[in-house]
mmCIF file of the N, C-alpha and C atoms, coordinates in Angstrom:
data_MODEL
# 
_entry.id   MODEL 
# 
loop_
_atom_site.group_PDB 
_atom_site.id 
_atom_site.type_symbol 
_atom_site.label_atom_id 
_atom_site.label_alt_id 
_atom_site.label_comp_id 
_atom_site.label_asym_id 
_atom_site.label_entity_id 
_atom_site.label_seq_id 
_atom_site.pdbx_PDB_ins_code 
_atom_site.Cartn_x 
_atom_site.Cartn_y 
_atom_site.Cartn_z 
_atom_site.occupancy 
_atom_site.B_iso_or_equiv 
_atom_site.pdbx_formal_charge 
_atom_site.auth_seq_id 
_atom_site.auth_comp_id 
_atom_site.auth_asym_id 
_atom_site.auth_atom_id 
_atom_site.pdbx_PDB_model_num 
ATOM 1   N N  . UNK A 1 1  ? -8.686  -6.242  14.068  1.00 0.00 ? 1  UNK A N  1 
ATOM 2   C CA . UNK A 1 1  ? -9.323  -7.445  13.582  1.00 0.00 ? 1  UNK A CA 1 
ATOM 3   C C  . UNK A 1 1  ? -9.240  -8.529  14.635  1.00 0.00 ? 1  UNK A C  1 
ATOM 4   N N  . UNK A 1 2  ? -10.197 -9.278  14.986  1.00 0.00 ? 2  UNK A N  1 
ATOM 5   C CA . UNK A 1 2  ? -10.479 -10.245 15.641  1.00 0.00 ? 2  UNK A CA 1 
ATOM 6   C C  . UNK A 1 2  ? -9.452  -11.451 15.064  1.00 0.00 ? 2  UNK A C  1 
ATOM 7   N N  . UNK A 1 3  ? -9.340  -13.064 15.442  1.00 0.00 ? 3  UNK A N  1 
ATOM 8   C CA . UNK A 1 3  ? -8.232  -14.359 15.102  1.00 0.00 ? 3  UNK A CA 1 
ATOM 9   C C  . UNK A 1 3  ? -9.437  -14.716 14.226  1.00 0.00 ? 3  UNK A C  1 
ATOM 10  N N  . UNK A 1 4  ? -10.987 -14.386 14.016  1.00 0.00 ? 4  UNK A N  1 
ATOM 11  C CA . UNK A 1 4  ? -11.737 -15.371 13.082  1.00 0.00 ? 4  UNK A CA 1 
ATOM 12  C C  . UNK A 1 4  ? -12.118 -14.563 11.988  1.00 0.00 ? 4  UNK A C  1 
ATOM 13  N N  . UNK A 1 5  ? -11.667 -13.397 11.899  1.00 0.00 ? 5  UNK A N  1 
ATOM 14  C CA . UNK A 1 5  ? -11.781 -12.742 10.639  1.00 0.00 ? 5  UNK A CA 1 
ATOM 15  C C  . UNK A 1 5  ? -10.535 -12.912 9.487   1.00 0.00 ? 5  UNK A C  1 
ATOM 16  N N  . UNK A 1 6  ? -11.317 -12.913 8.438   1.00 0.00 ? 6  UNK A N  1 
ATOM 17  C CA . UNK A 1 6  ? -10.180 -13.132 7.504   1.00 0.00 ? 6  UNK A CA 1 
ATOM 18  C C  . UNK A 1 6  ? -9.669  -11.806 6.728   1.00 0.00 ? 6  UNK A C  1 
ATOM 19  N N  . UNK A 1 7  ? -8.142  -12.316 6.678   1.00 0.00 ? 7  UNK A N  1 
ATOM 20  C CA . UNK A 1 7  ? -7.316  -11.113 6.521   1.00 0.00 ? 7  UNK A CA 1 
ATOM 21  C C  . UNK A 1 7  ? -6.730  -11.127 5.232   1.00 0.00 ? 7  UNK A C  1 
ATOM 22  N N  . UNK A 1 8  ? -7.354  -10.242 4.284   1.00 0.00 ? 8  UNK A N  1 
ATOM 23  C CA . UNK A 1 8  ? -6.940  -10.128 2.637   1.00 0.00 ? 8  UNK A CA 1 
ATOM 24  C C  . UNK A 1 8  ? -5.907  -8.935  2.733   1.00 0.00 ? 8  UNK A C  1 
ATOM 25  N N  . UNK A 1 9  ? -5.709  -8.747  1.253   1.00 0.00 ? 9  UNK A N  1 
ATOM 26  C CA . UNK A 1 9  ? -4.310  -8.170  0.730   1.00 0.00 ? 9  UNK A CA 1 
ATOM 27  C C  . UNK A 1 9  ? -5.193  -6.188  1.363   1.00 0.00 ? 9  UNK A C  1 
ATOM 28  N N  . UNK A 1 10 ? -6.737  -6.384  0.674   1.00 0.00 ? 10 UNK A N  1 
ATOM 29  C CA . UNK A 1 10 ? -7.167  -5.320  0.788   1.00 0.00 ? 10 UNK A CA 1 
ATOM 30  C C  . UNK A 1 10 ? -7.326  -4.607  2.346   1.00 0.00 ? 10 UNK A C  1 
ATOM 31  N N  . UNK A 1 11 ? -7.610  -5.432  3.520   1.00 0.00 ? 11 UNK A N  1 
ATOM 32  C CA . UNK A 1 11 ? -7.855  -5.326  4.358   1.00 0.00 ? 11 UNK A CA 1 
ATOM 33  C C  . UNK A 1 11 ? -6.211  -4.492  5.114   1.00 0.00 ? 11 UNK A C  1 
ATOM 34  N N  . UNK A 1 12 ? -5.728  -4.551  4.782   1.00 0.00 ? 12 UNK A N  1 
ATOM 35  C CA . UNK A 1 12 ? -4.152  -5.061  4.597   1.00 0.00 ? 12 UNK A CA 1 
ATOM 36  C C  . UNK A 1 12 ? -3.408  -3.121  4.496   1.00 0.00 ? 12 UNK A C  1 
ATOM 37  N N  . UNK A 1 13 ? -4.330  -2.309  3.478   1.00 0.00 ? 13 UNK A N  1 
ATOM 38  C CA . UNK A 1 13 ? -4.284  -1.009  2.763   1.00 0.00 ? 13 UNK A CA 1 
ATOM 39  C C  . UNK A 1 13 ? -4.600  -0.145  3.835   1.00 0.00 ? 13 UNK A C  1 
ATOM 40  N N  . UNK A 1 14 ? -3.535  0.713   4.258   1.00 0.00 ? 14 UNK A N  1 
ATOM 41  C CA . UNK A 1 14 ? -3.688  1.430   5.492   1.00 0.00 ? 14 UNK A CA 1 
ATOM 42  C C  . UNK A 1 14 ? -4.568  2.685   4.359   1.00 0.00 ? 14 UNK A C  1 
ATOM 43  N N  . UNK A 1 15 ? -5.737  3.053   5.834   1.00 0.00 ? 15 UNK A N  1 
ATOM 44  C CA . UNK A 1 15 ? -6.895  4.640   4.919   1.00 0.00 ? 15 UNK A CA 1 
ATOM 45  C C  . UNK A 1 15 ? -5.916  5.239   4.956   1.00 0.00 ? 15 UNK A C  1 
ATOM 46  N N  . UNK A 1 16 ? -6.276  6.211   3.426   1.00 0.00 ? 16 UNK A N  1 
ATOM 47  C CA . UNK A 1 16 ? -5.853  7.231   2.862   1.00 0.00 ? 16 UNK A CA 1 
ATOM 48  C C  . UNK A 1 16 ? -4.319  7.197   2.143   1.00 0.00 ? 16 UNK A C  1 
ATOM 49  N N  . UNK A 1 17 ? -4.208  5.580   1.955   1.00 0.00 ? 17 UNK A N  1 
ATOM 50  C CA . UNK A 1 17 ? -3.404  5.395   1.180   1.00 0.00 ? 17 UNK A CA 1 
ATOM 51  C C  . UNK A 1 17 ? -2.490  6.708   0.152   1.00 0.00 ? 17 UNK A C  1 
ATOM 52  N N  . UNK A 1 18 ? -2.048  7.095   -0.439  1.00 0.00 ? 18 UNK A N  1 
ATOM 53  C CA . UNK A 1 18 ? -1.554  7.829   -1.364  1.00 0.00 ? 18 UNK A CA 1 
ATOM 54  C C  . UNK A 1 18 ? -2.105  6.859   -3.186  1.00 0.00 ? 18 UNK A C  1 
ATOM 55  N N  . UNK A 1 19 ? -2.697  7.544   -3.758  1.00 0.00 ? 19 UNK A N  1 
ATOM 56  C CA . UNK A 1 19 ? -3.508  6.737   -5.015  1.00 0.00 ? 19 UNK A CA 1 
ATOM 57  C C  . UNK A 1 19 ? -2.168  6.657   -6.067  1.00 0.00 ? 19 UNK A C  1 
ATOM 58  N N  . UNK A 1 20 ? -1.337  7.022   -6.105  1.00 0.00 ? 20 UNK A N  1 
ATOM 59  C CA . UNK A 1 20 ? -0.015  7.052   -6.545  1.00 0.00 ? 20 UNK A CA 1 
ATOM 60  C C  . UNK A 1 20 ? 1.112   5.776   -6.360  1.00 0.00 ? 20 UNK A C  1 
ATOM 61  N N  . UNK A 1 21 ? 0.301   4.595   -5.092  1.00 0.00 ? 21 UNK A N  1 
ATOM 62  C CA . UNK A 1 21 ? 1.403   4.026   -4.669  1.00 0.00 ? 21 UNK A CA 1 
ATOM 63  C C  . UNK A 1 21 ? 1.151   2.600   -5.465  1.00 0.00 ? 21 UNK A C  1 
ATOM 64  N N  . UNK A 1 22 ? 1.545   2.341   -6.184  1.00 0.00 ? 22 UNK A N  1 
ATOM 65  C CA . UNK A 1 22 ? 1.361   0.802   -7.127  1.00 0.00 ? 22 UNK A CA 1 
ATOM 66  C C  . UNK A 1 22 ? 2.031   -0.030  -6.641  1.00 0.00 ? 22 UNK A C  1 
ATOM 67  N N  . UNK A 1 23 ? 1.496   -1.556  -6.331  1.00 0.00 ? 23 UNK A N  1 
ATOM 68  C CA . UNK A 1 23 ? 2.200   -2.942  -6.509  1.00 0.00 ? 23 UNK A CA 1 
ATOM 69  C C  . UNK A 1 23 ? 2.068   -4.017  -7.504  1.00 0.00 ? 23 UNK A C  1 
ATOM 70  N N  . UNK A 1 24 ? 3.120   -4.459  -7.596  1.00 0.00 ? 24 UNK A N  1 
ATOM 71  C CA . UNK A 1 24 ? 2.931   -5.739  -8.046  1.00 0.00 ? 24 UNK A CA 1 
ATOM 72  C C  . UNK A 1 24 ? 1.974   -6.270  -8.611  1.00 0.00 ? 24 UNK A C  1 
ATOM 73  N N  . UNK A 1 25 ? 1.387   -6.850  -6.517  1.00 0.00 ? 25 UNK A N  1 
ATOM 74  C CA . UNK A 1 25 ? -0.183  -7.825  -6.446  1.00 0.00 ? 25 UNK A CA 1 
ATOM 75  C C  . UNK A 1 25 ? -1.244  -7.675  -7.485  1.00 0.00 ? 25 UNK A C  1 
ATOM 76  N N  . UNK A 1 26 ? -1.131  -5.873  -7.549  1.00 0.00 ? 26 UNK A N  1 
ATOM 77  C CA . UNK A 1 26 ? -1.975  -5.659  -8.313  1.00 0.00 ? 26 UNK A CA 1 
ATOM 78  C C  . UNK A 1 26 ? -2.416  -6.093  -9.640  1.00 0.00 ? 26 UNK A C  1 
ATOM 79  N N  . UNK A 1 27 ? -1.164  -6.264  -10.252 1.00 0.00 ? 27 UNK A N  1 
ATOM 80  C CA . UNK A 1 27 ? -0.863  -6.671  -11.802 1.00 0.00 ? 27 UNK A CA 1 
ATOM 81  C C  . UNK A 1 27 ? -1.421  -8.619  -11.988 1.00 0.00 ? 27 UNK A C  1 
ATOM 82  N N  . UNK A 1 28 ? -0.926  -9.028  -10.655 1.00 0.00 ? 28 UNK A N  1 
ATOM 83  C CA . UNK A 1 28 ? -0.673  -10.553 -11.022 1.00 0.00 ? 28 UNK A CA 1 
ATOM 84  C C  . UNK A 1 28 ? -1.967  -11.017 -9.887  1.00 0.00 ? 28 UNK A C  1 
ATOM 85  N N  . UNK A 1 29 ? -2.453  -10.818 -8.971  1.00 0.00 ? 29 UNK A N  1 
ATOM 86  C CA . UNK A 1 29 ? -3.183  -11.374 -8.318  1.00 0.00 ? 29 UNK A CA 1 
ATOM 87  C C  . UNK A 1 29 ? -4.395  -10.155 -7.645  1.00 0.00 ? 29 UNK A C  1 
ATOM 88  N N  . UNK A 1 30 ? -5.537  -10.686 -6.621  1.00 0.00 ? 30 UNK A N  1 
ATOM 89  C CA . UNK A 1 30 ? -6.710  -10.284 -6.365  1.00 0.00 ? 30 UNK A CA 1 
ATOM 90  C C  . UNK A 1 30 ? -6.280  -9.700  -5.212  1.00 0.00 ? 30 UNK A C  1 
ATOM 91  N N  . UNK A 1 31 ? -7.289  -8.377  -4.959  1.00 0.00 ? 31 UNK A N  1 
ATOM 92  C CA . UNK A 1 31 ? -6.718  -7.734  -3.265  1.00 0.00 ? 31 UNK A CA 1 
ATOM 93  C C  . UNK A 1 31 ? -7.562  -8.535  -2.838  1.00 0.00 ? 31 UNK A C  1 
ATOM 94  N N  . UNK A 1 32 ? -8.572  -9.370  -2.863  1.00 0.00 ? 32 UNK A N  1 
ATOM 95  C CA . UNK A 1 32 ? -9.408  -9.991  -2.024  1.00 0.00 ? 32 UNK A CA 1 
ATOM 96  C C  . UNK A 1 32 ? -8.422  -11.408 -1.710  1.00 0.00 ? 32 UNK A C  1 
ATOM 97  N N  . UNK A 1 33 ? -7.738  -11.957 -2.144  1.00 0.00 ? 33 UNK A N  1 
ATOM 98  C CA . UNK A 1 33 ? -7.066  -12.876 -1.641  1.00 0.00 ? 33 UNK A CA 1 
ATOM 99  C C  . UNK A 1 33 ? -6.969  -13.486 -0.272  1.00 0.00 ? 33 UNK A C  1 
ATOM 100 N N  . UNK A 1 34 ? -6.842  -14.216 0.544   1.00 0.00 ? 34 UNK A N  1 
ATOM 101 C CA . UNK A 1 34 ? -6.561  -14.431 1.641   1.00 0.00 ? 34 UNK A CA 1 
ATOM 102 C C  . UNK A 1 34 ? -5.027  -14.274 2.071   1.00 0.00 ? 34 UNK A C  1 
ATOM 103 N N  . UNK A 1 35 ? -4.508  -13.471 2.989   1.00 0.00 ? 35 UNK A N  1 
ATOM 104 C CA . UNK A 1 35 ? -3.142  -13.477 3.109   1.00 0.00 ? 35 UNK A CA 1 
ATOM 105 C C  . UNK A 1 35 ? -3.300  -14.740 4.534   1.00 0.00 ? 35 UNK A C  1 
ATOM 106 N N  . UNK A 1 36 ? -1.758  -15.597 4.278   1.00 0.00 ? 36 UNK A N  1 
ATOM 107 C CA . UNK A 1 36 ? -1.837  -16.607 5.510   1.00 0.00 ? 36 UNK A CA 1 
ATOM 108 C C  . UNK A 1 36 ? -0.047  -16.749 6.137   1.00 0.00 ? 36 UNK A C  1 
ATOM 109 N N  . UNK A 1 37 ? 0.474   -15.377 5.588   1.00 0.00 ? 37 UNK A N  1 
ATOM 110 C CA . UNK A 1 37 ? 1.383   -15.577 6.182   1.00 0.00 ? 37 UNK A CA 1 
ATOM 111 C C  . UNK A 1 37 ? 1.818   -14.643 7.532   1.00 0.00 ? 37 UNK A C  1 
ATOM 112 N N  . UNK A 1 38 ? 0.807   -13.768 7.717   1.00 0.00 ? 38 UNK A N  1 
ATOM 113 C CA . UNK A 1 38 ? 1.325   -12.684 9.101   1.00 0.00 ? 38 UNK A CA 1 
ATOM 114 C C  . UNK A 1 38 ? 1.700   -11.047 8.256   1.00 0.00 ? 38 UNK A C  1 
ATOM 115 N N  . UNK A 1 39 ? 1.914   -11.295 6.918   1.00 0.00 ? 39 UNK A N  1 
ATOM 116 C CA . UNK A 1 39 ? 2.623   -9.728  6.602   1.00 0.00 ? 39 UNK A CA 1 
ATOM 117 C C  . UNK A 1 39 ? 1.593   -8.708  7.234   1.00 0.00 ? 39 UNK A C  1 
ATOM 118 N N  . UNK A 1 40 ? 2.315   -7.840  7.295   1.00 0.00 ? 40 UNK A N  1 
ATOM 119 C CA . UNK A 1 40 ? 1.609   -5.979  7.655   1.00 0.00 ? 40 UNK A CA 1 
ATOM 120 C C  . UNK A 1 40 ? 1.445   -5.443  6.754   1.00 0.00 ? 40 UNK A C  1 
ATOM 121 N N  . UNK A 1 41 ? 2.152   -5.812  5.422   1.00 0.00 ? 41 UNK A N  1 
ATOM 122 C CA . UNK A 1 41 ? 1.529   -4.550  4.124   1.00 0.00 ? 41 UNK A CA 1 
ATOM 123 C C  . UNK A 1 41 ? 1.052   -5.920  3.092   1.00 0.00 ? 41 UNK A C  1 
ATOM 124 N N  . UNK A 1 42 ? 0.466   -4.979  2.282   1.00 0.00 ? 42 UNK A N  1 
ATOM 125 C CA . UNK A 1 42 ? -0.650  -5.668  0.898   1.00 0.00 ? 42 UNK A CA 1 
ATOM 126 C C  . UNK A 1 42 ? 0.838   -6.080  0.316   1.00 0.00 ? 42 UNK A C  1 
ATOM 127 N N  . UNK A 1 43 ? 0.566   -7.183  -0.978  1.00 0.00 ? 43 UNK A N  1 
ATOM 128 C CA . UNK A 1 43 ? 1.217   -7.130  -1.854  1.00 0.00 ? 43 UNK A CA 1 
ATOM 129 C C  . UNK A 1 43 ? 2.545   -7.804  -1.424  1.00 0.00 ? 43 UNK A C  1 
ATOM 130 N N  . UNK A 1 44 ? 2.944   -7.984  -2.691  1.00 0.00 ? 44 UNK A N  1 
ATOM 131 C CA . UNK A 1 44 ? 4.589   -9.007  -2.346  1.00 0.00 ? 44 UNK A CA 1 
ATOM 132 C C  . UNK A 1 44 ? 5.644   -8.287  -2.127  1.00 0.00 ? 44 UNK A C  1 
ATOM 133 N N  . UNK A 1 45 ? 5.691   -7.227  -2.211  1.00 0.00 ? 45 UNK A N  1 
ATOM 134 C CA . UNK A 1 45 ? 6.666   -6.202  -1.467  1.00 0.00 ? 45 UNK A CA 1 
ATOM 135 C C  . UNK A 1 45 ? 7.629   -5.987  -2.513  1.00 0.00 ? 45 UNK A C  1 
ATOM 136 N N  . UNK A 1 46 ? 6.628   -5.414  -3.648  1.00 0.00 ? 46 UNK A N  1 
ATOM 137 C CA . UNK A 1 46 ? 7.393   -4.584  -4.864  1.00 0.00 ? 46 UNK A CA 1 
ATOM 138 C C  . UNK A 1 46 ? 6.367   -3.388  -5.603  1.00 0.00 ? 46 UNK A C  1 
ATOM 139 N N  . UNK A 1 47 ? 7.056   -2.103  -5.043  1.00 0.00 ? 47 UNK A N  1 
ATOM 140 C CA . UNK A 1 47 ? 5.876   -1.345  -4.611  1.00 0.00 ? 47 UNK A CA 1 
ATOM 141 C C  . UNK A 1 47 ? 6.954   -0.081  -5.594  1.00 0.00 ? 47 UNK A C  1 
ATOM 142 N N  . UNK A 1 48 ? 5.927   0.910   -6.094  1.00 0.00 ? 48 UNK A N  1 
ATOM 143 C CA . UNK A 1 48 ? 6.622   1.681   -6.567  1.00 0.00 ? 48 UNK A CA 1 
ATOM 144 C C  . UNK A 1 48 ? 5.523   2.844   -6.789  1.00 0.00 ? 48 UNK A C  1 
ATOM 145 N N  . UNK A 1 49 ? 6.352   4.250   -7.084  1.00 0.00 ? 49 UNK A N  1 
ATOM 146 C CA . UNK A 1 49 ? 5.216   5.374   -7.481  1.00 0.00 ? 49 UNK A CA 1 
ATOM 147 C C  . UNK A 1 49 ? 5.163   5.876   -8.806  1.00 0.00 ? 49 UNK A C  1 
ATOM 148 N N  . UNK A 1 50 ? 3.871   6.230   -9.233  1.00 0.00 ? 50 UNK A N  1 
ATOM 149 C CA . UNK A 1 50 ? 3.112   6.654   -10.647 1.00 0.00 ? 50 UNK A CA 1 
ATOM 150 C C  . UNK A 1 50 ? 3.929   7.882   -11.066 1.00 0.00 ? 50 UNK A C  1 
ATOM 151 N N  . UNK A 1 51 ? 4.260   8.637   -9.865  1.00 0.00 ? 51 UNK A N  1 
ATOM 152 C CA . UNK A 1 51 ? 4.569   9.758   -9.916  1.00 0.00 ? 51 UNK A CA 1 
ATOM 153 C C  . UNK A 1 51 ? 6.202   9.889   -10.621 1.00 0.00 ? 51 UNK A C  1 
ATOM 154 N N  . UNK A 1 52 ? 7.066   9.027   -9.647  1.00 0.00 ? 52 UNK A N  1 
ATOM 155 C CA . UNK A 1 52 ? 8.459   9.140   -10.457 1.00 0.00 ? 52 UNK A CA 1 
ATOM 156 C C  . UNK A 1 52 ? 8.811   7.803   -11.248 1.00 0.00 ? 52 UNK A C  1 
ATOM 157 N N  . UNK A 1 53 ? 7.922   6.821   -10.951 1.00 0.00 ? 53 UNK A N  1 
ATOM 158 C CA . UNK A 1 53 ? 8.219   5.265   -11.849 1.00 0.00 ? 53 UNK A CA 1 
ATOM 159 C C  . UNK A 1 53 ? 9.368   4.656   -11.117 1.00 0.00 ? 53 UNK A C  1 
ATOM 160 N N  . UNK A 1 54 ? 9.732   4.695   -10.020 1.00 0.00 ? 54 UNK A N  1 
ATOM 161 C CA . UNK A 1 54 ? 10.611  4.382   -9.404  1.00 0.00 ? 54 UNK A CA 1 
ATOM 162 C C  . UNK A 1 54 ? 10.146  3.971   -7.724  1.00 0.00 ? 54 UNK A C  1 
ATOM 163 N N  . UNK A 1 55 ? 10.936  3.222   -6.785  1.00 0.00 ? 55 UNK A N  1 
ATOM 164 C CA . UNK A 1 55 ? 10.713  2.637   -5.360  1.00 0.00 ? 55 UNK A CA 1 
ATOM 165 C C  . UNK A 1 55 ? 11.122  3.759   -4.699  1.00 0.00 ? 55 UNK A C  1 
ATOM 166 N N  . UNK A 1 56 ? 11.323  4.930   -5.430  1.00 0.00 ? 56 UNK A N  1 
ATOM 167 C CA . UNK A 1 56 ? 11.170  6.081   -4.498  1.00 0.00 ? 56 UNK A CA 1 
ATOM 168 C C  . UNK A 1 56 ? 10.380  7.090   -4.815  1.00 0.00 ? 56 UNK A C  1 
ATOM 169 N N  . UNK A 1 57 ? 9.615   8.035   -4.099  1.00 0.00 ? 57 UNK A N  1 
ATOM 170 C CA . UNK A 1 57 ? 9.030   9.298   -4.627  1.00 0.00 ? 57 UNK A CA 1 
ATOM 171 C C  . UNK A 1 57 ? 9.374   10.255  -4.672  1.00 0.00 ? 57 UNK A C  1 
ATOM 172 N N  . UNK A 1 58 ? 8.438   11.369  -5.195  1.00 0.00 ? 58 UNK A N  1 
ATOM 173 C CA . UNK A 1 58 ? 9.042   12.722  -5.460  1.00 0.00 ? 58 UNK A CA 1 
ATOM 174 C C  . UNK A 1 58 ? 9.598   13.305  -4.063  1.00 0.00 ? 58 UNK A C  1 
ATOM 175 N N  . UNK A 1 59 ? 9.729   12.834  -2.864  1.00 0.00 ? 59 UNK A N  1 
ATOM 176 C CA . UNK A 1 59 ? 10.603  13.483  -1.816  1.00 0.00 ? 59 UNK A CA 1 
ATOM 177 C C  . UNK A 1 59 ? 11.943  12.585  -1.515  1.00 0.00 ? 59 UNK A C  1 
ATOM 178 N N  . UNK A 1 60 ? 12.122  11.855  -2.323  1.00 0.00 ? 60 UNK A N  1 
ATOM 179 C CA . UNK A 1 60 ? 13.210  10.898  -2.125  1.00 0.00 ? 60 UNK A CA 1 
ATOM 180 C C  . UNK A 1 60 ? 13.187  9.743   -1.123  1.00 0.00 ? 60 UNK A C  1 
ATOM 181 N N  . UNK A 1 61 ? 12.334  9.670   -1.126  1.00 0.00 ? 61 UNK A N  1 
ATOM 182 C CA . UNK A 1 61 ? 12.051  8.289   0.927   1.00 0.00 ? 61 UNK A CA 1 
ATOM 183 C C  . UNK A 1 61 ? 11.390  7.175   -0.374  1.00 0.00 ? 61 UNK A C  1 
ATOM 184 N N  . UNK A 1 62 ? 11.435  6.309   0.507   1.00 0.00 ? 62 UNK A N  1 
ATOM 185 C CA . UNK A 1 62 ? 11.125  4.810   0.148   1.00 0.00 ? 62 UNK A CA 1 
ATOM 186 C C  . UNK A 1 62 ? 9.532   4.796   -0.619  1.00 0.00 ? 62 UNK A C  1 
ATOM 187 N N  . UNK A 1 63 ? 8.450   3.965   -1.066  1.00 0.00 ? 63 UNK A N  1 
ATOM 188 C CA . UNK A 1 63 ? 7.299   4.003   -1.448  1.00 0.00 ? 63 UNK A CA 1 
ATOM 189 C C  . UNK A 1 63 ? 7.105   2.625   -0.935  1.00 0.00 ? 63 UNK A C  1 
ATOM 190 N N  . UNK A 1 64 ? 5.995   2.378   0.463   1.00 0.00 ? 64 UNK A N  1 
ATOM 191 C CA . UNK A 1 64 ? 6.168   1.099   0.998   1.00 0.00 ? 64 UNK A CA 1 
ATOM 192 C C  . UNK A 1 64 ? 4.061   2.047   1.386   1.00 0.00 ? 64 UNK A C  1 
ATOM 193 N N  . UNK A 1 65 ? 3.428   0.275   1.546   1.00 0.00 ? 65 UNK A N  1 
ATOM 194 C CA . UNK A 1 65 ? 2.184   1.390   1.544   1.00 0.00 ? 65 UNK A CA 1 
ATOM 195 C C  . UNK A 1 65 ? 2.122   2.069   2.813   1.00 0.00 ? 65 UNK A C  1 
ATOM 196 N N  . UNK A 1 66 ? 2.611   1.503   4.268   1.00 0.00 ? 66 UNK A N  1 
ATOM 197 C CA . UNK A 1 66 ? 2.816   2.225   5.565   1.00 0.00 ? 66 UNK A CA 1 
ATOM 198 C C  . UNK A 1 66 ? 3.192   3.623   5.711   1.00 0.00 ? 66 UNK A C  1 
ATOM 199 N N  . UNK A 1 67 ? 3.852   4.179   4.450   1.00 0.00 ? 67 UNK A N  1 
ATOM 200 C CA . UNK A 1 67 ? 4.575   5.396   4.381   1.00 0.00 ? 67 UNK A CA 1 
ATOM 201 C C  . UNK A 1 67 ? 3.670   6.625   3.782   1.00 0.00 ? 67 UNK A C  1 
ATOM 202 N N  . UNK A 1 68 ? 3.162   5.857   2.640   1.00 0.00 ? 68 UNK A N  1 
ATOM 203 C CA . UNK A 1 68 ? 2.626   6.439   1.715   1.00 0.00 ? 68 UNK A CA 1 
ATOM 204 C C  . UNK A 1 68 ? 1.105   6.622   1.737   1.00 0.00 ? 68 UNK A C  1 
ATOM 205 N N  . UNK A 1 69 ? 1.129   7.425   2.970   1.00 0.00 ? 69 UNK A N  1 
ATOM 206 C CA . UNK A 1 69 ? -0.032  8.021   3.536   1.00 0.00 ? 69 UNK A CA 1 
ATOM 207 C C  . UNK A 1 69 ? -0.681  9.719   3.945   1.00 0.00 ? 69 UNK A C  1 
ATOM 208 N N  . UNK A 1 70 ? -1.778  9.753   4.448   1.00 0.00 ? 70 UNK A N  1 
ATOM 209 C CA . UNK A 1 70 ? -1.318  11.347  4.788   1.00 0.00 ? 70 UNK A CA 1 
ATOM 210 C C  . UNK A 1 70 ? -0.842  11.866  5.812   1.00 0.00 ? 70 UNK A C  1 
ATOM 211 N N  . UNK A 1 71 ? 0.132   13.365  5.235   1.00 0.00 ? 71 UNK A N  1 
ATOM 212 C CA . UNK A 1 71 ? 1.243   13.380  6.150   1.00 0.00 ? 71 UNK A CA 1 
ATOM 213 C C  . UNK A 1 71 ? 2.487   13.502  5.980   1.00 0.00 ? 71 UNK A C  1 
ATOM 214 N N  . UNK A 1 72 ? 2.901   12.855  4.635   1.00 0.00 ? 72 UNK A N  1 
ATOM 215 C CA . UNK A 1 72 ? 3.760   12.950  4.007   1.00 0.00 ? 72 UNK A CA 1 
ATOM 216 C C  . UNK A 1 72 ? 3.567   13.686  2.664   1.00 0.00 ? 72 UNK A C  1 
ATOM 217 N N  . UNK A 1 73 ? 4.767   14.488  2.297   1.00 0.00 ? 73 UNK A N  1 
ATOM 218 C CA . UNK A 1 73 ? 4.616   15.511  1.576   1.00 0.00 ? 73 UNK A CA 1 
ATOM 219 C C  . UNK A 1 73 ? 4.261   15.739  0.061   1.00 0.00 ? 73 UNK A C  1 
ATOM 220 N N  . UNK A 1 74 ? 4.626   14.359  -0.528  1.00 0.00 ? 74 UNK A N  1 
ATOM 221 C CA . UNK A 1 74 ? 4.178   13.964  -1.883  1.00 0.00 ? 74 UNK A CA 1 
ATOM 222 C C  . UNK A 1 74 ? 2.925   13.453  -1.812  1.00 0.00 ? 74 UNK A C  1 
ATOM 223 N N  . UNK A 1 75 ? 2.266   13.431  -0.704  1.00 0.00 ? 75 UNK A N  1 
ATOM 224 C CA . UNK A 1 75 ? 0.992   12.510  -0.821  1.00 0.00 ? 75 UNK A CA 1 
ATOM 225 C C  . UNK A 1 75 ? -0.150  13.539  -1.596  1.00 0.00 ? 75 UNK A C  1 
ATOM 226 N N  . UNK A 1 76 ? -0.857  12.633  -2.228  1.00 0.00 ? 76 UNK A N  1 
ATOM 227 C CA . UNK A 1 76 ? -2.140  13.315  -3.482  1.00 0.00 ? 76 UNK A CA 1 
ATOM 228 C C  . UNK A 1 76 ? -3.135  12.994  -2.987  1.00 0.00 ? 76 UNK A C  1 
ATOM 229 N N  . UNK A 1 77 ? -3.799  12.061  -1.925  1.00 0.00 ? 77 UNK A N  1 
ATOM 230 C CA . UNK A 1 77 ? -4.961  11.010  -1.647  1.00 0.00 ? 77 UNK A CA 1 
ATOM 231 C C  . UNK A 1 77 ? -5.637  12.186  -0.576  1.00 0.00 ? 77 UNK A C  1 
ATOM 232 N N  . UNK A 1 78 ? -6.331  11.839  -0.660  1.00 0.00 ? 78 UNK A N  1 
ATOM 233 C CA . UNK A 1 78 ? -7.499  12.629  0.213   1.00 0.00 ? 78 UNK A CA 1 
ATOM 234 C C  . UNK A 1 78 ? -6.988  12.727  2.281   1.00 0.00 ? 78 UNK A C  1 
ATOM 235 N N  . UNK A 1 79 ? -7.136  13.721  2.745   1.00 0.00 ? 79 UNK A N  1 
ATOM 236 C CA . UNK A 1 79 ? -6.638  13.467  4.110   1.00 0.00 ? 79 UNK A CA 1 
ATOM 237 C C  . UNK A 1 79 ? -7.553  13.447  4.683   1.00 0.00 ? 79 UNK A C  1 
ATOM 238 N N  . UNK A 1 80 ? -7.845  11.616  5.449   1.00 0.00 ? 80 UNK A N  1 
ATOM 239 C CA . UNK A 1 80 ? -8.683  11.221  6.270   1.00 0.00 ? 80 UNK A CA 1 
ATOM 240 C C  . UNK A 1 80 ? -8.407  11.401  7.868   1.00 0.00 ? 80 UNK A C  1 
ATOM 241 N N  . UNK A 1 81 ? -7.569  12.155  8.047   1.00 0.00 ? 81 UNK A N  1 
ATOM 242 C CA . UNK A 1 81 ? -7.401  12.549  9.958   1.00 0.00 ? 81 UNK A CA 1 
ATOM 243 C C  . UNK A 1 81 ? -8.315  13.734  10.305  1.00 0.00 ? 81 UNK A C  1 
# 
């Protein structure tokens, strides 16, 4: 992204996410939002999976959206590489 483009929560969602990985943002605010503070991931950084209902997944590692991509072994989302 260029300094004059604007940078939302959605923009934010690394491809091929894992469709399993839920936040927060989602519940309480818009992915179109403008983010203006510098973060690297969507969302207020309370992230959890569908799969076990918990901040960890079915392989035991963290659920952060950077992670929870393809590649990793619980992932369900389509593999875009």
């Amino acid at each position: 992204m260029t300094g004059t483009e604007k940078v939302t929560h959605r923009s934010l969602v690394p491809r091929g996410m894992c469709p399993n990985l839920v936040m927060k943002h989602l519940l309480t605010h818009q992915m179109d939002e403008e983010v203006r503070d510098g973060r690297a991931e969507p969302g207020d950084g309370y992230y959890w999976c569908l799969r076990t209902c918990t901040a960890i997944g079915p392989d035991d590692e963290l659920v952060r959206p950077g992670r929870c991509v393809p590649g990793r072994a619980c992932h369900e989302g389509p593999d875009l590489s």
